[in-house]
Structure formats: C-alpha cells, structure tokens
C-alpha positions as CSV (number, residue, x, y, z in Angstrom):
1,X,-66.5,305.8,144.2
2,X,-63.6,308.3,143.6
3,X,-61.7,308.4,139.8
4,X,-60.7,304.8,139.8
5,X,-56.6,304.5,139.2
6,X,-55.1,302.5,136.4
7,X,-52.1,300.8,136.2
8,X,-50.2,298.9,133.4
9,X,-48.4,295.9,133.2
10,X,-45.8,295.2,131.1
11,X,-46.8,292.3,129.3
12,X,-44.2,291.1,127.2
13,X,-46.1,287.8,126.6
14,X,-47.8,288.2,122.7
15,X,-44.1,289.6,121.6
16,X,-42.2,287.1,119.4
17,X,-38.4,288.5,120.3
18,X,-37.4,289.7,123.6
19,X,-38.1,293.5,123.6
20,X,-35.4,296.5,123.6
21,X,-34.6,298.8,125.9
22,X,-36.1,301.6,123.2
23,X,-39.4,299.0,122.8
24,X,-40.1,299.3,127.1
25,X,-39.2,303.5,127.1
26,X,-42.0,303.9,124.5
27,X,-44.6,301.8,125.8
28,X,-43.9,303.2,129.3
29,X,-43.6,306.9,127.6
30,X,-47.3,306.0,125.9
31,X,-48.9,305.3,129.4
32,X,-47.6,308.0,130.9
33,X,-48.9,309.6,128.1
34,X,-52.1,308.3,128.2
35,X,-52.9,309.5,132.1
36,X,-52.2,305.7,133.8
37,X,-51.0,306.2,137.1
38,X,-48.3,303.7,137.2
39,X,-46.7,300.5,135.5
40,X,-45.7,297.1,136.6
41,X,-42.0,296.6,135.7
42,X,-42.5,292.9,136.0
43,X,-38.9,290.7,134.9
44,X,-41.0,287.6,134.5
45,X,-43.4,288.5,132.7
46,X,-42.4,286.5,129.6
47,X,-43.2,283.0,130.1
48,X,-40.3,281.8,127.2
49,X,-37.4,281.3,129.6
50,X,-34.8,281.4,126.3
51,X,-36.0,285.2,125.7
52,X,-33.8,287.8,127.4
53,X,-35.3,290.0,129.7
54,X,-34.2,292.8,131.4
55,X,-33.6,292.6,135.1
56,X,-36.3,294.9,137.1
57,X,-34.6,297.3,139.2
58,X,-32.1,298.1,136.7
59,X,-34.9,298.2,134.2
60,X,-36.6,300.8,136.7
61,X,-33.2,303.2,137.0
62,X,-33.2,303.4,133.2
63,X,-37.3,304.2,132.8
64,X,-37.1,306.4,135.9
65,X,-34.1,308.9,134.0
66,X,-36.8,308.8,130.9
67,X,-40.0,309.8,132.1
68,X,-41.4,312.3,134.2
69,X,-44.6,311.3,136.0
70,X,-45.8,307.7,135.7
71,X,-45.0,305.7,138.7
72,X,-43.0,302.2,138.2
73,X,-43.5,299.7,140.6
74,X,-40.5,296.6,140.2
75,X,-41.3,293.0,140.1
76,X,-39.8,290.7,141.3
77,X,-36.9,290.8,143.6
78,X,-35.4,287.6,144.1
79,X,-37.6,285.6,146.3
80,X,-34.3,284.6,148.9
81,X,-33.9,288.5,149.1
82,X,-31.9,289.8,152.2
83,X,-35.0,292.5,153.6
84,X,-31.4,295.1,153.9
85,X,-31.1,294.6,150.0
86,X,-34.6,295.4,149.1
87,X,-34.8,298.4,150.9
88,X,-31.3,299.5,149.9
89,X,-32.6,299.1,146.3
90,X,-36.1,300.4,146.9
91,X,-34.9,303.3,148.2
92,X,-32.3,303.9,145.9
93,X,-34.6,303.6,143.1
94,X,-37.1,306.2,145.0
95,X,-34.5,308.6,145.0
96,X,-33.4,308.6,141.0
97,X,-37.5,308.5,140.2
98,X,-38.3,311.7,142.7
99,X,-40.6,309.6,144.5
100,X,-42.1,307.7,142.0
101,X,-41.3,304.3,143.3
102,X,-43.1,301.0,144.2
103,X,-42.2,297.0,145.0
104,X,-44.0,294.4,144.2
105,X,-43.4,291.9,147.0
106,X,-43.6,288.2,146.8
107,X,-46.7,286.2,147.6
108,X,-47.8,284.8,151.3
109,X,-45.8,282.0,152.4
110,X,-47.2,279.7,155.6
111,X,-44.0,280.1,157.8
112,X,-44.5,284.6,157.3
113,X,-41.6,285.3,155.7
114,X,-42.6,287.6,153.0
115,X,-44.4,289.6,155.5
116,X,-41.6,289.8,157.9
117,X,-39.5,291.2,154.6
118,X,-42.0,293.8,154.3
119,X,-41.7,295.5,157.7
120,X,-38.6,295.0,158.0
121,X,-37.7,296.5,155.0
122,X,-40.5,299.4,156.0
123,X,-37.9,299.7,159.0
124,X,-34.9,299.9,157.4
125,X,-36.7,302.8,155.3
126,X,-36.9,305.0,158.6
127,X,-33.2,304.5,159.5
128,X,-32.5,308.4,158.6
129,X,-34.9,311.2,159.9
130,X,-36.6,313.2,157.6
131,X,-34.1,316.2,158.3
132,X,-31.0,314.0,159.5
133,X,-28.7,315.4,156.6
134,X,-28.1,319.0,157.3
135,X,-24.7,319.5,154.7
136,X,-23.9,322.3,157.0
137,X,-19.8,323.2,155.7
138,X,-19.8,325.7,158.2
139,X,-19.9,323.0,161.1
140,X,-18.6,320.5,159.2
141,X,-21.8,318.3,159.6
142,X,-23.1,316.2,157.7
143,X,-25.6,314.8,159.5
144,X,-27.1,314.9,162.9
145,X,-26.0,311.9,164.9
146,X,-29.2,311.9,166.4
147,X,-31.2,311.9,163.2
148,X,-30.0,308.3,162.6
149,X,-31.2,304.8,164.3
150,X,-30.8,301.2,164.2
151,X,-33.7,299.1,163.4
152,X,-31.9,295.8,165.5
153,X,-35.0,293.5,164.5
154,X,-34.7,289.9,165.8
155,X,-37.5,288.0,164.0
156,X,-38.1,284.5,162.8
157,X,-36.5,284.6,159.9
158,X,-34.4,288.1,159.6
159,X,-31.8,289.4,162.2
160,X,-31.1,293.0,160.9
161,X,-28.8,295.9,163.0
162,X,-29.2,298.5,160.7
163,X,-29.0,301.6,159.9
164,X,-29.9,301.5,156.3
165,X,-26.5,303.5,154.4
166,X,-29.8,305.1,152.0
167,X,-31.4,308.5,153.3
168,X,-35.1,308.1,154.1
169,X,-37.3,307.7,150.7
170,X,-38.8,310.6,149.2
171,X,-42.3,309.3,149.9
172,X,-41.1,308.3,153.3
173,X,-41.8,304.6,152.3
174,X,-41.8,303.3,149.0
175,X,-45.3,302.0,147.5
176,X,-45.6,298.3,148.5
177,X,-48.2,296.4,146.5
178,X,-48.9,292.5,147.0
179,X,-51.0,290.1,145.0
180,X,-52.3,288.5,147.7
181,X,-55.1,289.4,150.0
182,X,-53.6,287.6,152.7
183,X,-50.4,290.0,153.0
184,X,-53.0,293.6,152.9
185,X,-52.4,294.5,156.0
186,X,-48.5,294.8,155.0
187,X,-49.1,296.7,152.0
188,X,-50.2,300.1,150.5
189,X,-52.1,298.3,147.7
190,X,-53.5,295.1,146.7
191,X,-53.5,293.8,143.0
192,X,-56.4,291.2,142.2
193,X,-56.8,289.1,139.9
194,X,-59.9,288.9,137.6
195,X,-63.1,287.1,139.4
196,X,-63.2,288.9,142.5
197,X,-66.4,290.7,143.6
198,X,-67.9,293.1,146.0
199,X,-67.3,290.9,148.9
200,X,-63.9,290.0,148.3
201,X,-62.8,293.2,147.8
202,X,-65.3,294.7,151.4
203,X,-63.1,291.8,153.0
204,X,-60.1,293.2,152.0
205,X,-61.3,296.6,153.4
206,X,-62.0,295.0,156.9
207,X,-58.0,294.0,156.9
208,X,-56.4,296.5,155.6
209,X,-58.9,299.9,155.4
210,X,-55.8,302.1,154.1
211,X,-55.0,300.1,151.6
212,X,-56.2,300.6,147.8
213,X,-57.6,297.9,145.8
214,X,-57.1,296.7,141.9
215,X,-58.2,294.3,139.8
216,X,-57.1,292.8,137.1
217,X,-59.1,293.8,133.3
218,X,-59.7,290.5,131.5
219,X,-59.7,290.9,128.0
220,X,-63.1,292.6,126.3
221,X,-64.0,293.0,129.7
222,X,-66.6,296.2,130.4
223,X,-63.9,298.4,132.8
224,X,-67.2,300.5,134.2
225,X,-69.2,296.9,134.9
226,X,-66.1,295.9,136.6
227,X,-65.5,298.7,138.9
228,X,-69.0,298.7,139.7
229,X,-69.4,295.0,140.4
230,X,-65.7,295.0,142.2
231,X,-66.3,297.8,144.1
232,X,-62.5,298.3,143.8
233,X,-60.4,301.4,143.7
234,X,-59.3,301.0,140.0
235,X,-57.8,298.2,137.4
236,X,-54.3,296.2,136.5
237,X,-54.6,296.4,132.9
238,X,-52.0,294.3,130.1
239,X,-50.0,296.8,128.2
240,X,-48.3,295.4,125.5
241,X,-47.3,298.1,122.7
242,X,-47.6,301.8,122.4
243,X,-50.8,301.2,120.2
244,X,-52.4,298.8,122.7
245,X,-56.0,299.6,122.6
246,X,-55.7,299.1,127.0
247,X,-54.2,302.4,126.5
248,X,-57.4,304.2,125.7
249,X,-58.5,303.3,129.0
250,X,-57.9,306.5,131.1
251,X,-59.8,308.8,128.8
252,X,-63.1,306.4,128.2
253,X,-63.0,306.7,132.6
254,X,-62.7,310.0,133.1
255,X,-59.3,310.5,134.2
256,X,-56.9,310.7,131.3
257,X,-55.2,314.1,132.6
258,X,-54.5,312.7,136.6
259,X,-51.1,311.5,135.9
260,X,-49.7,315.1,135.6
261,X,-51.2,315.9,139.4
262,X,-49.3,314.9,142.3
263,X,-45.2,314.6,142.5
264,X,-45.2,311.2,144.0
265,X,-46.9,308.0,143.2
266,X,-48.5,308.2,146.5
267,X,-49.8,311.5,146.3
268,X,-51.2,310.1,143.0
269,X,-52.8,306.9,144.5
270,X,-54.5,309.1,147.2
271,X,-52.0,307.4,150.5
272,X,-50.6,309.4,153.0
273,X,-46.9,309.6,153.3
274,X,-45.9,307.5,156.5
275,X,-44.2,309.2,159.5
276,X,-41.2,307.7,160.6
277,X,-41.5,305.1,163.4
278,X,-39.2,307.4,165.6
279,X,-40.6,310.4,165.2
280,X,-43.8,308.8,165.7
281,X,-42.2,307.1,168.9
282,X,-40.4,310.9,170.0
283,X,-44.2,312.6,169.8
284,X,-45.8,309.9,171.4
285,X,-42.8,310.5,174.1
C-alpha cells in the first residue's frame, strides 16, 4: 500500500462552550502543521443544539485566508440544497483556497437524489472552459463565447439551464467525499466508519476503482493494524485541540512532511484532475 492519507475531523463534541473562531484557526493551523492532508469542516458536529456553531462554508472562507496547505472539506450543506447553490459555493470556496477544496455530500436516499445533486453539481462545475476567460483589453474580451455552456439537465428531481456565473474550479472539480458506500461511484473518496474490513473496502474498489478510501480511527485503536486489516487508503481521525494526541499520527506513519507537496488537495490525495465534459465531448468529436 502507498503512504496512507490522514484526515481530521473537527470534533467539537468533548468541548464544554461552543469554540471561537481563534479556537478552529489553531487546531486547523496544528494539522496542517502536523502533515494531515485535509480536515472535515463539519457544522454539526456538536451534538448540544443550544451551542453556537459556525456555519461551514463560511467557516471554510475564513480557514482557507489562514492557512496555506491543508485541504478543508465542508459539511454539511443543507440537505434541501438547490445542486446550482452547491456548486456556486463549492466553487467559490475552491477559488479563495487555491484549490484546496472538498464537499462532503449528504447520505444515499432511496428515490437518488443526493446522487443526482452530485453530478449535477459536477456539471455545473464545467460550465466555463479551462481557458474561457481571456481578459484580452485590447479586444475588449472577456471571455470567449464559445468557452461557455449550459448544462440544461432535466432529471427526476433537478431541472437546471445553467451556466454556472463561477469560472471552472481550480482542480477542475472540487473533492467530493461521501459517507456512504452506496453513493462511491459519485464521489472522489469514501469516508468509513470504524468496523469495516478488507472485504468491505475490495467491494468498494469493484464500484468505484478511482475513488480513495478512509476509515474512521476509533479511540486507542492500532492505526498500522487498521490499515492493514482495512486495506484502505488512509484514516478519518477526531481532532479536538491543538494538543490532541490524533495529531501525532502523521509522523508515527511515515508521512508527517506530505502536506507541503502538491498545490491542490487532489494532487495531495493522489486523483487526477477531471477534464471537462466538453472538452472531453470536442476530442471525442
């Protein structure tokens, strides 16, 4: 197996007042310290409902203008969601981190909305070529009027025209990550919870062969038994403080310096940058 990746979770659960702004820069700042690859901005992770709690995208802005490297993957958008929102914000939020970007999407639902919301929103991402904004004064263009397209999906549960008014993501699409196997095929990683073993995760494989796999750390867990046993790509670990012991984790495995290679979060996770549907579709042509 390659180094196995790491990424936090913002557990806010074992605090007894709702964290600061300050409290979340410095435990994010510690794990990008420490060498994780990435952190789960999650805005329910506190289970007290009378605790404040910061809402996740706008959380994201703020940690993105603060740190350098880490990636920061937002959790979660409102389930009722328009998929023209999401990627509006997704992409946005790309942007500000130079590529550092991922979304969390919501679980599997029996009537396939959540996974229609994904592609959709992977549609909306290619609305603007790669090279569609020239910013030539000279010609007074801004963009190439060829280098834009309408999505005009008419699903089951989204009808969306397009274009997206957000140039095309630095990492062409944002990271999407799931929690449930059911939705890999849609996504670019899949977070496990603890229990799951070589089989579960070699099912996973069959489905969705590009996508990475994570499990969860349970406390006092062995992280090399659990990568070995798993089979998986690397752990979801709770990060609670800048002292949290979890934090230790990237330098017992071998791979406490990896945060500082790669300018995206993809290039960090080892996935390719997608190609835009239409220039995929133009070649193909």
């Amino acid at each position: 197996m390659t180094a196995p990746l790491l990424i936090g979770r913002t557990a806010a659960h074992n605090r007894t007042a709702a964290p600061s702004l300050g409290d979340v820069l410095r435990l994010v700042r510690a794990a990008e310290t420490a060498g994780f690859d990435a952190v789960v901005l999650d805005d329910g992770a506190a289970a007290d409902g009378a605790r404040a709690r910061f809402e996740a995208t706008t959380l994201a802005a703020a940690v993105a203008a603060a740190t350098d490297r880490i990636g920061l993957i937002v959790a979660p958008l409102p389930a009722d969601q328009a998929p023209y929102h999401v990627a509006r914000i997704t992409a946005s939020l790309d942007h500000l981190a130079r590529g550092r970007t991922g979304w969390l999407a919501g679980p599997a639902d029996a009537d396939g909305r959540t996974a229609e919301l994904i592609e959709v929103a992977r549609g909306l991402w290619d609305s603007f070529d790669d090279d569609a904004f020239v910013h030539d004064r000279a010609d007074g263009l801004y963009w190439r009027p060829d280098g834009i397209h309408r999505l005009d999906h008419k699903g089951r549960h989204f009808d969306v025209a397009g274009p997206l008014n957000v140039a095309r993501p630095p990492q062409g699409h944002p990271v999407v990550a799931v929690t449930d196997p059911v939705l890999a095929g849609h996504a670019d990683l899949v977070l496990l919870g603890a229990g799951h073993d070589t089989g579960a995760v070699r099912d996973l494989r069959r489905r969705a062969p590009d996508a990475k796999a994570l499990c969860a750390l349970p406390p006092g867990a062995d992280p090399h038994a659990l990568l070995a046993g798993s089979g998986a790509d690397g752990l979801v670990v709770d990060v609670t403080a800048p002292d949290d012991p979890s934090l230790g984790l990237p330098r017992d495995l071998g791979v406490a310096g990896r945060a500082a290679e790669g300018a995206t979060l993809r290039a960090r996770l080892g996935l390719a940058r997608p190609a835009s549907r239409h220039a995929r579709t133009a070649a193909a042509a």
